[in-house]
N, C-alpha and C positions, 0 to 999 in steps of 0.2 A: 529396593527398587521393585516398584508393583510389576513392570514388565520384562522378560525374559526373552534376547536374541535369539533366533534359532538359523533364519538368513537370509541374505538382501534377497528379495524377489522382482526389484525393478531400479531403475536409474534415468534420471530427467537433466533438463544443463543448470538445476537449481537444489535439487532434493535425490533422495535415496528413500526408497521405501523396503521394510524390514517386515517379515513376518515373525511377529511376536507370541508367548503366551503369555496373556496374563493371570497373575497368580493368584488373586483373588475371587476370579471365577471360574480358573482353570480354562479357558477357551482361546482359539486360536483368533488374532484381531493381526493387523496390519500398522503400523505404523510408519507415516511419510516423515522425514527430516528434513528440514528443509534450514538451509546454513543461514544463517543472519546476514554475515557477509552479501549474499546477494543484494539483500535490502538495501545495504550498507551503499553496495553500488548506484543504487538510485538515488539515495539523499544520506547526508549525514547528519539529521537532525536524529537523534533519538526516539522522540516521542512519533516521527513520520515511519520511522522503521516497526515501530513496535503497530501502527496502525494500517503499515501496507502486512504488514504476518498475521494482524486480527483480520484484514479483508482475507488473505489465503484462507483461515479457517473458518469464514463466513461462507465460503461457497457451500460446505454441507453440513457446517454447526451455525445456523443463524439467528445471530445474537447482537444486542447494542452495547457499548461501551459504559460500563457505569449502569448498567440497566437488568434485571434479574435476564437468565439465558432463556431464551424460546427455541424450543427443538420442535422441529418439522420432520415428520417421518411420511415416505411414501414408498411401496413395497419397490419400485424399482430403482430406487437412491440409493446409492450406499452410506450409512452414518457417518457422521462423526461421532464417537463412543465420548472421545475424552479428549482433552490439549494439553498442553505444556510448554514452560521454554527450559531446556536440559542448557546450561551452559553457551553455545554459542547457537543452538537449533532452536527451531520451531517445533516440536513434534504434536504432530495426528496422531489419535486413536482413530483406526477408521475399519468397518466391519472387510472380514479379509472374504473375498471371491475367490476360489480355491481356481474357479475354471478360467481365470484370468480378466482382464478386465474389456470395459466396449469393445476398444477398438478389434481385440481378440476375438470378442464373439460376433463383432458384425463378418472378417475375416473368413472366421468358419464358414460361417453359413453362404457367403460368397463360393465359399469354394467347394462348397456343398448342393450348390444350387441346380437343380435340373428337372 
């Protein structure tokens, strides 16, 4: 397994995200799981499940079906590194924000403000 749990750093009403290392390049990346089952509850088609968890990881790996990957990078996006489906999940590689994420930082500076 290229990537190594170390531990949950958040929780959504569909997914869990993990701060991982990966072994290959020894650095610290984030990964979202995101259960199938969710899908599952919107449609029982297969092939609709597997294309609403390709939409999830189009939001920051934007890519076509069938079509070579196009990555989009802008210094304030955070990647998508890598994908996967592990067994019943979806899993993100996605670059890890140590200092937490938006909503955290807009937060701060809210309560920092004066």
């Amino acid at each position: 397994n290229r990537y190594s749990c170390i531990k949950e750093i958040g929780r959504g009403s569909s997914s869990t995200v993990w701060l991982v290392k990966d072994r290959e390049t020894n650095l610290l990346v984030a990964m979202k799981k995101c259960h199938l089952s969710y899908y599952r509850s919107i449609s029982k088609s297969t092939d609709d499940i597997f294309e609403m968890a390709y939409r999830e990881v189009d939001r920051s790996f934007s890519f076509s079906i069938g079509s070579p990957i196009k990555v989009y990078y802008h210094l304030n996006v955070i990647q998508c590194l890598d994908y996967f489906i592990d067994g019943s999940y979806l899993c993100m590689i996605l670059e890890y924000m140590p200092s937490g994420d938006l909503e955290d930082f807009i937060d701060y500076f809210k309560r920092n403000e004066q």
